[in-house]
PQR file of N, CA, C, O and H, with PARSE charges and radii, in Angstrom:
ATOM      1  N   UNK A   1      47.712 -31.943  22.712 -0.4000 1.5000
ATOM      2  CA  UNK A   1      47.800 -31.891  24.154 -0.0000 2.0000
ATOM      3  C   UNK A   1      46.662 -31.051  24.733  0.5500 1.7000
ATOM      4  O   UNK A   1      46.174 -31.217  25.851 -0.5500 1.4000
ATOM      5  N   UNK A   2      46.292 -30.117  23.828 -0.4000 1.5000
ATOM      6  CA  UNK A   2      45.634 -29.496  24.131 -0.0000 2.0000
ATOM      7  C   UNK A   2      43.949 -29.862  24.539  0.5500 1.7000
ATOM      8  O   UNK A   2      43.188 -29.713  25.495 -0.5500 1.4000
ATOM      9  H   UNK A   2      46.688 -29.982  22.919  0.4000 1.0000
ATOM     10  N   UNK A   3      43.936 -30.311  23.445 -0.4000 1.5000
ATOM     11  CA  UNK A   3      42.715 -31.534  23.201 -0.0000 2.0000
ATOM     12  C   UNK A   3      42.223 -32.653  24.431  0.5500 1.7000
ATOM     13  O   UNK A   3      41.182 -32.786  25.075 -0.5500 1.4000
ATOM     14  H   UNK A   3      44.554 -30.432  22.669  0.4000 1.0000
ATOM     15  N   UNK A   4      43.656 -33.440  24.397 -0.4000 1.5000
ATOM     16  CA  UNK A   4      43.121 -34.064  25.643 -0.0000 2.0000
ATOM     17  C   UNK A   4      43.287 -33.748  27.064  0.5500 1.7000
ATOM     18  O   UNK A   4      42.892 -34.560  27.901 -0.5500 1.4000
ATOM     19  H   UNK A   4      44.502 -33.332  23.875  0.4000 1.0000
ATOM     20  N   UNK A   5      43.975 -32.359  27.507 -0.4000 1.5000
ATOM     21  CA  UNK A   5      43.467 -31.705  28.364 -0.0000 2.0000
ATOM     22  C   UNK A   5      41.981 -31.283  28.802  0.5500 1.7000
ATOM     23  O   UNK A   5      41.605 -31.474  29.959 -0.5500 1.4000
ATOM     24  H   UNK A   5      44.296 -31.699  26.827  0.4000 1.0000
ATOM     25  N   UNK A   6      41.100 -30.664  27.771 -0.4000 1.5000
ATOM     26  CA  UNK A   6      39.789 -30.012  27.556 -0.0000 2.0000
ATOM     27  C   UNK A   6      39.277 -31.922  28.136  0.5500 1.7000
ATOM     28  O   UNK A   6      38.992 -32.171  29.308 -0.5500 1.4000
ATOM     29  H   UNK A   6      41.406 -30.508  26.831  0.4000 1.0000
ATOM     30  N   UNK A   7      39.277 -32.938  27.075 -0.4000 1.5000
ATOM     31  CA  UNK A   7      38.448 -34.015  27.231 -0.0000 2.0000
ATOM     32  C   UNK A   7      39.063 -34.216  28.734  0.5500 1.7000
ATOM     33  O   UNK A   7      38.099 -34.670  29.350 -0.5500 1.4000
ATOM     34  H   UNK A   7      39.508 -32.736  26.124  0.4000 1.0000
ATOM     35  N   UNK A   8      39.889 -34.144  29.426 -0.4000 1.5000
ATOM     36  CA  UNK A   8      40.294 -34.558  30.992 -0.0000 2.0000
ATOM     37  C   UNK A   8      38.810 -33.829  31.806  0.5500 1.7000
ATOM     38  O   UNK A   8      37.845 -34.365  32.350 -0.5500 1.4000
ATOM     39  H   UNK A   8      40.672 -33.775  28.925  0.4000 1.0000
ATOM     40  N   UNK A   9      39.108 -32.654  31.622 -0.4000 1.5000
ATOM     41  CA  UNK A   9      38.035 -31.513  32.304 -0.0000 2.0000
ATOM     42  C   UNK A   9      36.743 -31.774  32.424  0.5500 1.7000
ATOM     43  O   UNK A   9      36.070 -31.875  33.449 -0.5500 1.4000
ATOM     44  H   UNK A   9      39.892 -32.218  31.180  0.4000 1.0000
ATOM     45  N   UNK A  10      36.312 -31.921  30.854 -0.4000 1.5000
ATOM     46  CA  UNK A  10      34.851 -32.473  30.645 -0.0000 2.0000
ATOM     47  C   UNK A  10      34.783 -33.619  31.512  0.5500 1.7000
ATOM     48  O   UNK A  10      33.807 -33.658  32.261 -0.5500 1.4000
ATOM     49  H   UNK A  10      36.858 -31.840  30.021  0.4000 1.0000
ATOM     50  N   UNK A  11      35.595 -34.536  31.567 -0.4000 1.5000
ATOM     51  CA  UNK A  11      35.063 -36.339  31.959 -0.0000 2.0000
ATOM     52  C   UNK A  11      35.424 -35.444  33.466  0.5500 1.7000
ATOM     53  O   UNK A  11      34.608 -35.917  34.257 -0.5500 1.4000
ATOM     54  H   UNK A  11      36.388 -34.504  30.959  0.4000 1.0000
ATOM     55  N   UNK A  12      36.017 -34.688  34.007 -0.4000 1.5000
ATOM     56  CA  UNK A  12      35.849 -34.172  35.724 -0.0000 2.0000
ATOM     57  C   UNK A  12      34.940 -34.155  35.925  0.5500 1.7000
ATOM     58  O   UNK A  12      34.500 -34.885  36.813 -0.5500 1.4000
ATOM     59  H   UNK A  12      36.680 -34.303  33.365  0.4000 1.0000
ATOM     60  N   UNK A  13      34.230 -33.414  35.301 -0.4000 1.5000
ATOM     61  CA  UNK A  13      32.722 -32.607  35.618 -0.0000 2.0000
ATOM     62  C   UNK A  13      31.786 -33.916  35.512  0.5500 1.7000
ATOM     63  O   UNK A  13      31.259 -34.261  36.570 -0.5500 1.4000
ATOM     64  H   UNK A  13      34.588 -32.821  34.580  0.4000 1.0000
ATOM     65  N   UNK A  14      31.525 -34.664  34.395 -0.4000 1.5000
ATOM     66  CA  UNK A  14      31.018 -35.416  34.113 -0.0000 2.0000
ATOM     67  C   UNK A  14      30.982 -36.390  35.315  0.5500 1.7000
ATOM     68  O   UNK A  14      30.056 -37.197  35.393 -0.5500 1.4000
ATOM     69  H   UNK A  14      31.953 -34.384  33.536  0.4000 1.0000
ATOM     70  N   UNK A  15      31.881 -36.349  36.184 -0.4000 1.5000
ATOM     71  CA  UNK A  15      32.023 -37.706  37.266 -0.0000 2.0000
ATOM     72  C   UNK A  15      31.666 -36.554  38.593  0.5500 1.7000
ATOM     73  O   UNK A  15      30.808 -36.844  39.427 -0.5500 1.4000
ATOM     74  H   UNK A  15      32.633 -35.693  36.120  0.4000 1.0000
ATOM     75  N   UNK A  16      32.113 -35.792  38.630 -0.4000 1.5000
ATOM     76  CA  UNK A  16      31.979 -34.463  39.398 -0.0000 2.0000
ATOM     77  C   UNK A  16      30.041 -34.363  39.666  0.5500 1.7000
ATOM     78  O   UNK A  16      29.661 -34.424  40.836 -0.5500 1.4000
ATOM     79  H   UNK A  16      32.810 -35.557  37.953  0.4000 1.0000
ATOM     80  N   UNK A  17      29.185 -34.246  38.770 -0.4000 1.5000
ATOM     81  CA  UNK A  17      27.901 -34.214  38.992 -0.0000 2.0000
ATOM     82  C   UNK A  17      27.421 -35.389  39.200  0.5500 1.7000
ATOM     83  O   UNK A  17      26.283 -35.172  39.616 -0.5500 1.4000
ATOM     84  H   UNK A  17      29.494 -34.196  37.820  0.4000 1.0000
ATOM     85  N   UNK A  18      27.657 -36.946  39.153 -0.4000 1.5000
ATOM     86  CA  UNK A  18      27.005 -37.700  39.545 -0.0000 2.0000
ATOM     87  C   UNK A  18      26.779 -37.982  41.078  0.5500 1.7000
ATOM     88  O   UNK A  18      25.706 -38.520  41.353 -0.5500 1.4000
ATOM     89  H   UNK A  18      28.581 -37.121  38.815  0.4000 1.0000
ATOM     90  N   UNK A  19      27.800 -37.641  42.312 -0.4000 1.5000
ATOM     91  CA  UNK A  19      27.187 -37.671  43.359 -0.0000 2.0000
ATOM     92  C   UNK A  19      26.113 -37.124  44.100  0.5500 1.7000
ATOM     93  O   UNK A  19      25.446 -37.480  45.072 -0.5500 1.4000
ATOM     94  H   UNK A  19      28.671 -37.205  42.089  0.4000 1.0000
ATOM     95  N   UNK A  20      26.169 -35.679  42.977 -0.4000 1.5000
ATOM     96  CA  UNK A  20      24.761 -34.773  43.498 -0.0000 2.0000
ATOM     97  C   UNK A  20      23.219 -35.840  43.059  0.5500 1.7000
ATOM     98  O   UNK A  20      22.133 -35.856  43.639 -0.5500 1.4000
ATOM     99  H   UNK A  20      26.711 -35.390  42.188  0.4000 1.0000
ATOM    100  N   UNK A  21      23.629 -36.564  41.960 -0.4000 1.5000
ATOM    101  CA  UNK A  21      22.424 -37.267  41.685 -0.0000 2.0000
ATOM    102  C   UNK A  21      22.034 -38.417  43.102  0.5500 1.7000
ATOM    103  O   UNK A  21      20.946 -38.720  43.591 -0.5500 1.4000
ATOM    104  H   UNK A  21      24.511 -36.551  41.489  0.4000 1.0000
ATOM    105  N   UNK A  22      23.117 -38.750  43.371 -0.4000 1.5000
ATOM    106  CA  UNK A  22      23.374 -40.204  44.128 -0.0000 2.0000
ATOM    107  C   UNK A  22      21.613 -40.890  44.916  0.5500 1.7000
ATOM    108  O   UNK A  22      20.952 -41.928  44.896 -0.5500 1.4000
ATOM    109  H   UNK A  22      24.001 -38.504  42.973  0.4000 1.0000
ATOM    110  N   UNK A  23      21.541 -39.517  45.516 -0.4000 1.5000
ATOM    111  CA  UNK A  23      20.367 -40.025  46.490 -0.0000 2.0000
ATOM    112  C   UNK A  23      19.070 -40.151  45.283  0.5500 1.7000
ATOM    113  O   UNK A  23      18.148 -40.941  45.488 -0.5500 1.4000
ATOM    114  H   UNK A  23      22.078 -38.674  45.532  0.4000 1.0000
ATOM    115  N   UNK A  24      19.103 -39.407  44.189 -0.4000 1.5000
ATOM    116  CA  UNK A  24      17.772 -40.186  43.479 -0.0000 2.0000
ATOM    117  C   UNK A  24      18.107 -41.432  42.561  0.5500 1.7000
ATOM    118  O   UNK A  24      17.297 -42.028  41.851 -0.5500 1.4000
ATOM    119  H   UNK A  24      19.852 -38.765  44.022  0.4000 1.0000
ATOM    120  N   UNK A  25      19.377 -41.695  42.701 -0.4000 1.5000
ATOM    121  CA  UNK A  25      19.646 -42.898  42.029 -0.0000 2.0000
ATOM    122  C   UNK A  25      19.500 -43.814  43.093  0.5500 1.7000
ATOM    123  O   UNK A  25      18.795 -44.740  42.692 -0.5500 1.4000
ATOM    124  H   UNK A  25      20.035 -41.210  43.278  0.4000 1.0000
ATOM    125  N   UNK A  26      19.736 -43.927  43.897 -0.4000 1.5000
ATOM    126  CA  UNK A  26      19.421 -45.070  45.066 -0.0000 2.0000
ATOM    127  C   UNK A  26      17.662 -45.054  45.582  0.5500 1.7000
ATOM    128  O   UNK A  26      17.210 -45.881  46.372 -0.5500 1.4000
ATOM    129  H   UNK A  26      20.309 -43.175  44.223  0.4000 1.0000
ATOM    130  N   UNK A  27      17.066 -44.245  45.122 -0.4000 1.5000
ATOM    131  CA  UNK A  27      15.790 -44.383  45.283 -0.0000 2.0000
ATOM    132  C   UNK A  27      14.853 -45.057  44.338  0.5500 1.7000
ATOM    133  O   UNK A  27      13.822 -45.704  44.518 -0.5500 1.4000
ATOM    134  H   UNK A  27      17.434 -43.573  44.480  0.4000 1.0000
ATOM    135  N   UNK A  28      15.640 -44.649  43.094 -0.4000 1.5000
ATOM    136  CA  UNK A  28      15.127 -45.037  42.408 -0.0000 2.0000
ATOM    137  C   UNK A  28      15.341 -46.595  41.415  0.5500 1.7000
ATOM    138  O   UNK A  28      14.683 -47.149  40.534 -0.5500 1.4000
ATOM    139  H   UNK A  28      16.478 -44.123  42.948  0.4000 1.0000
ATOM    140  N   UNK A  29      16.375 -46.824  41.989 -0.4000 1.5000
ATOM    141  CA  UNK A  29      17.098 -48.452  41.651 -0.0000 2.0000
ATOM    142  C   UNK A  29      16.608 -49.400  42.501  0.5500 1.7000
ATOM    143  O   UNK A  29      16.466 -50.596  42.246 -0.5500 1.4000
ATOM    144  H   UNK A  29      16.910 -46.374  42.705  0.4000 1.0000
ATOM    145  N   UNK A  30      16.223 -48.542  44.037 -0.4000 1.5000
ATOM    146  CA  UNK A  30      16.256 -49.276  45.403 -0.0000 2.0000
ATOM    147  C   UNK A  30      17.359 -50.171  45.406  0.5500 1.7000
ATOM    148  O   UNK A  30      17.118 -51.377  45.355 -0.5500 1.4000
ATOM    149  H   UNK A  30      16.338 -47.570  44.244  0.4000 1.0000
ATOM    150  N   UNK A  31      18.671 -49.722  45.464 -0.4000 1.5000
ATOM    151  CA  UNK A  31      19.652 -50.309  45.776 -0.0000 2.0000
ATOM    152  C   UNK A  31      20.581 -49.581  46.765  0.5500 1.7000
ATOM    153  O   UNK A  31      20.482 -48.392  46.463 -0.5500 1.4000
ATOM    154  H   UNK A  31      18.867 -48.742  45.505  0.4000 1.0000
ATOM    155  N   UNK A  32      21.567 -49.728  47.958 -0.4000 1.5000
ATOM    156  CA  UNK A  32      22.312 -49.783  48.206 -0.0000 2.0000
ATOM    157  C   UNK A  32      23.117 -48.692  48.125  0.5500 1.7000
ATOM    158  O   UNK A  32      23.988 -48.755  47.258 -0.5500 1.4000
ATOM    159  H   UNK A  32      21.646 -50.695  48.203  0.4000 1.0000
ATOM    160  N   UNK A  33      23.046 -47.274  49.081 -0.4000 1.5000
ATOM    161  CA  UNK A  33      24.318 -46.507  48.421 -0.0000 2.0000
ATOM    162  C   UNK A  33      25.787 -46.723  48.266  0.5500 1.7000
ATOM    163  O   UNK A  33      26.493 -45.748  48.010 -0.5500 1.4000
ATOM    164  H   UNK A  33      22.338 -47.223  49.786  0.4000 1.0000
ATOM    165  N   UNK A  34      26.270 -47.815  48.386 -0.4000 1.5000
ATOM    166  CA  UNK A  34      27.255 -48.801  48.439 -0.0000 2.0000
ATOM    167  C   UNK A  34      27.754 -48.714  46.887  0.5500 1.7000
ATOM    168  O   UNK A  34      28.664 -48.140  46.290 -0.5500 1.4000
ATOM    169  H   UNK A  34      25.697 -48.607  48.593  0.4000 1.0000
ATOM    170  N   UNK A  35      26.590 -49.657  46.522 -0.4000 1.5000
ATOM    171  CA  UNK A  35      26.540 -50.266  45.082 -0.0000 2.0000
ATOM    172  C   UNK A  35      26.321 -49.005  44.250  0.5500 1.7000
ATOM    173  O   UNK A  35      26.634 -49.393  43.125 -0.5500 1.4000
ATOM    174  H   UNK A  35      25.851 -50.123  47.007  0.4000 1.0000
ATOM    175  N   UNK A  36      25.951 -47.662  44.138 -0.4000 1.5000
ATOM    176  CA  UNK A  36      25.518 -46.457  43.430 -0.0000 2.0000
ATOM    177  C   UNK A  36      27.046 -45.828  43.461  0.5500 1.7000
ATOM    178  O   UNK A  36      27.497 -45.272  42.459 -0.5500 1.4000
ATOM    179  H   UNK A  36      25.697 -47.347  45.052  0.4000 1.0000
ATOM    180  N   UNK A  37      27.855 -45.960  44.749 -0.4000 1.5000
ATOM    181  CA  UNK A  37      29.374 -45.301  44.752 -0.0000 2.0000
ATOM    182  C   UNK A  37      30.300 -46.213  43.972  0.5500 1.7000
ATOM    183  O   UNK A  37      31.158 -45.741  43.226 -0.5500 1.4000
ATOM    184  H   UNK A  37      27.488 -46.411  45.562  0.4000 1.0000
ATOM    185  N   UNK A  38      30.102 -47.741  44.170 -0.4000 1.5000
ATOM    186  CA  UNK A  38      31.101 -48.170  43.634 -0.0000 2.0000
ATOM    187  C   UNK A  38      30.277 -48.241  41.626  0.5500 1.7000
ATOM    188  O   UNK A  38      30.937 -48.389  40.598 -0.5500 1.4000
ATOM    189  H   UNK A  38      29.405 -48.124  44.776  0.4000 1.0000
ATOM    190  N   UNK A  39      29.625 -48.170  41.669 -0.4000 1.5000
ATOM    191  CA  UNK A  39      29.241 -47.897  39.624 -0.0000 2.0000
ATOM    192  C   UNK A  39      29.855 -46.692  39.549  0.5500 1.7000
ATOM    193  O   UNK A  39      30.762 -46.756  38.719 -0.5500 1.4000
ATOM    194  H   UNK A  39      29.088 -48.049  42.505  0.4000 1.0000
ATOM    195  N   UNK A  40      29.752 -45.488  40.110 -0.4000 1.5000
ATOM    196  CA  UNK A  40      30.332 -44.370  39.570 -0.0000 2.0000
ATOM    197  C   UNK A  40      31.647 -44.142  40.094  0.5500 1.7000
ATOM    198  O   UNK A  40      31.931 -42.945  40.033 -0.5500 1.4000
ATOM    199  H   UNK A  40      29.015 -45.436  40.785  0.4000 1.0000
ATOM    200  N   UNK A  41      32.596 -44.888  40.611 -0.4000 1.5000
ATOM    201  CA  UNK A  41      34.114 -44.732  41.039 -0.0000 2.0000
ATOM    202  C   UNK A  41      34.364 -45.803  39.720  0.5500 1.7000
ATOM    203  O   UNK A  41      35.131 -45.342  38.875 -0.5500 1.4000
ATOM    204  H   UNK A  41      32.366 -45.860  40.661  0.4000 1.0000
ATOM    205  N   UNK A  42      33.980 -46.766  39.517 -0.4000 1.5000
ATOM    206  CA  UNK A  42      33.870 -47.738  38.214 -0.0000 2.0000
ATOM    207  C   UNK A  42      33.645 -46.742  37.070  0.5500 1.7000
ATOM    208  O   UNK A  42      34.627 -46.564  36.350 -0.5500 1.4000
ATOM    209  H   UNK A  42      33.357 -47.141  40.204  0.4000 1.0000
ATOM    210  N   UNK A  43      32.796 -46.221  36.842 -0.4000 1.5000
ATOM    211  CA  UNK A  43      32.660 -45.339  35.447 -0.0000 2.0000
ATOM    212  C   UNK A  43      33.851 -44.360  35.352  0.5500 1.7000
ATOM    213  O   UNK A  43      34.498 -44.513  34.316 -0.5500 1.4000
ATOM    214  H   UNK A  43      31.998 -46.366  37.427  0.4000 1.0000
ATOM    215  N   UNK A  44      34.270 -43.455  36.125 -0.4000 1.5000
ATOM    216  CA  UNK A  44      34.965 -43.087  36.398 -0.0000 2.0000
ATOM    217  C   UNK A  44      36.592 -43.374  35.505  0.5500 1.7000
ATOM    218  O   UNK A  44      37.187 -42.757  34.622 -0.5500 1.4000
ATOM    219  H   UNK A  44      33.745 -43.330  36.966  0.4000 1.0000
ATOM    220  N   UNK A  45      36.884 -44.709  36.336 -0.4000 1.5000
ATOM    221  CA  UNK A  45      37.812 -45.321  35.666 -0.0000 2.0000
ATOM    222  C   UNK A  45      37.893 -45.786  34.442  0.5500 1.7000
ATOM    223  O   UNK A  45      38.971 -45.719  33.851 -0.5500 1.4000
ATOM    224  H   UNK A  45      36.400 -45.209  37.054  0.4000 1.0000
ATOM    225  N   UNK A  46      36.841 -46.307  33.879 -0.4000 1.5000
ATOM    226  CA  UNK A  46      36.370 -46.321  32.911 -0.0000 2.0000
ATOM    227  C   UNK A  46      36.583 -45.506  31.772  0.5500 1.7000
ATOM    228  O   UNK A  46      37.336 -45.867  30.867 -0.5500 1.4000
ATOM    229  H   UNK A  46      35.966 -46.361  34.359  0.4000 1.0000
ATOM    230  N   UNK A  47      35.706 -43.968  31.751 -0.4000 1.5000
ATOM    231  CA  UNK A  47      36.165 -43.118  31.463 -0.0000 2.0000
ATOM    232  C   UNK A  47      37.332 -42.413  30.866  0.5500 1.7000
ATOM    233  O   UNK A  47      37.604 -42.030  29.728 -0.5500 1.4000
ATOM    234  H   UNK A  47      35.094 -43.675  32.486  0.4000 1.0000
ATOM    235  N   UNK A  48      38.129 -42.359  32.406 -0.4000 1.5000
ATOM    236  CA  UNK A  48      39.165 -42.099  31.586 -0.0000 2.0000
ATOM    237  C   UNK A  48      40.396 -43.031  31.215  0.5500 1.7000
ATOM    238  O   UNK A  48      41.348 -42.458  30.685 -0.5500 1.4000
ATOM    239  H   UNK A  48      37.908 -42.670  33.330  0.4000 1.0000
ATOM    240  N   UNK A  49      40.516 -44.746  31.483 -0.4000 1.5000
ATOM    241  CA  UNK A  49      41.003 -45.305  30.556 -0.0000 2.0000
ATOM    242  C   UNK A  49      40.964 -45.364  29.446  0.5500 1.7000
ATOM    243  O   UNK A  49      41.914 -45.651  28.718 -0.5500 1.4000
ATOM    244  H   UNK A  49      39.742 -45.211  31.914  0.4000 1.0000
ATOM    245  N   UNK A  50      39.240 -44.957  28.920 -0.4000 1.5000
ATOM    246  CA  UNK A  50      39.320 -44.791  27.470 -0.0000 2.0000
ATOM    247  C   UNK A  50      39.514 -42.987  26.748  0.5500 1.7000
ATOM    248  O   UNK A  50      39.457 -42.649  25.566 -0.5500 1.4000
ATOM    249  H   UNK A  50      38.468 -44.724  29.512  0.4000 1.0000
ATOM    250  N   UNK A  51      39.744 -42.141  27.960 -0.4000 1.5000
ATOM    251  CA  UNK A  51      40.128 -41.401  27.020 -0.0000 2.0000
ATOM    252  C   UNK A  51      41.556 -40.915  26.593  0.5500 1.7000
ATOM    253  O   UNK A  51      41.867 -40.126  25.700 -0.5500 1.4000
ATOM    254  H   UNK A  51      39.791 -42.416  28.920  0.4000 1.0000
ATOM    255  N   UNK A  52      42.416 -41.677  27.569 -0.4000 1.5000
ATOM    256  CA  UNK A  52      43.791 -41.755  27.726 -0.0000 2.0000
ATOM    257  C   UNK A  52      44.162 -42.997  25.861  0.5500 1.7000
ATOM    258  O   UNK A  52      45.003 -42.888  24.968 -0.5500 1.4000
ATOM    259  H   UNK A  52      42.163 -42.318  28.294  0.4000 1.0000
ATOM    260  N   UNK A  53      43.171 -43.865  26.071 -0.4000 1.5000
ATOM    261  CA  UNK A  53      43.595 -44.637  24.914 -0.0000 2.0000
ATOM    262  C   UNK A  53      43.029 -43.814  23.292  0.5500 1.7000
ATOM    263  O   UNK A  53      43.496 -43.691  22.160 -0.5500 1.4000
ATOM    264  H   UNK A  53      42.488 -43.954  26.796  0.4000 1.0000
ATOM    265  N   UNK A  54      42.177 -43.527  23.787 -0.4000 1.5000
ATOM    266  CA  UNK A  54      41.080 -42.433  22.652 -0.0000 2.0000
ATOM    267  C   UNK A  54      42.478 -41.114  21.950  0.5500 1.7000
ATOM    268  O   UNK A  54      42.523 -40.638  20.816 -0.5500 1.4000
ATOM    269  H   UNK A  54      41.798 -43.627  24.707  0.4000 1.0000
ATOM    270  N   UNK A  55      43.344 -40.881  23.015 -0.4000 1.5000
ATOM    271  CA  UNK A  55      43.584 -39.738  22.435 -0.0000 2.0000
ATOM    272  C   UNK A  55      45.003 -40.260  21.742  0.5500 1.7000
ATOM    273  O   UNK A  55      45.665 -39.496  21.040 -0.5500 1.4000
ATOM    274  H   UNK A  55      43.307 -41.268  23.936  0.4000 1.0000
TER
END
């Protein structure tokens, strides 16, 4: 329990710092800050479906 508490935290942070990136990811894709929110609300989920199954 303990374990996949700590991995909860990490994957926070981990989703937690990608909006600070956001604006050089949309500069640098030249895409859409639309499309840059919905990949990382997607990873996100992602994430932690697999670490819910992982543990």
């Amino acid at each position: 329990m303990i374990g996949l508490f700590l991995t909860q935290v990490l994957m926070s942070f981990n989703v937690a710092a990608l909006p600070v990136s956001m604006g050089g990811m949309v500069e640098d894709f030249d895409v859409p800050s639309t499309t840059v929110s919905t990949a990382i609300v997607t990873y996100g989920l992602v994430v932690a479906a697999l670490v819910m199954v992982g543990a």
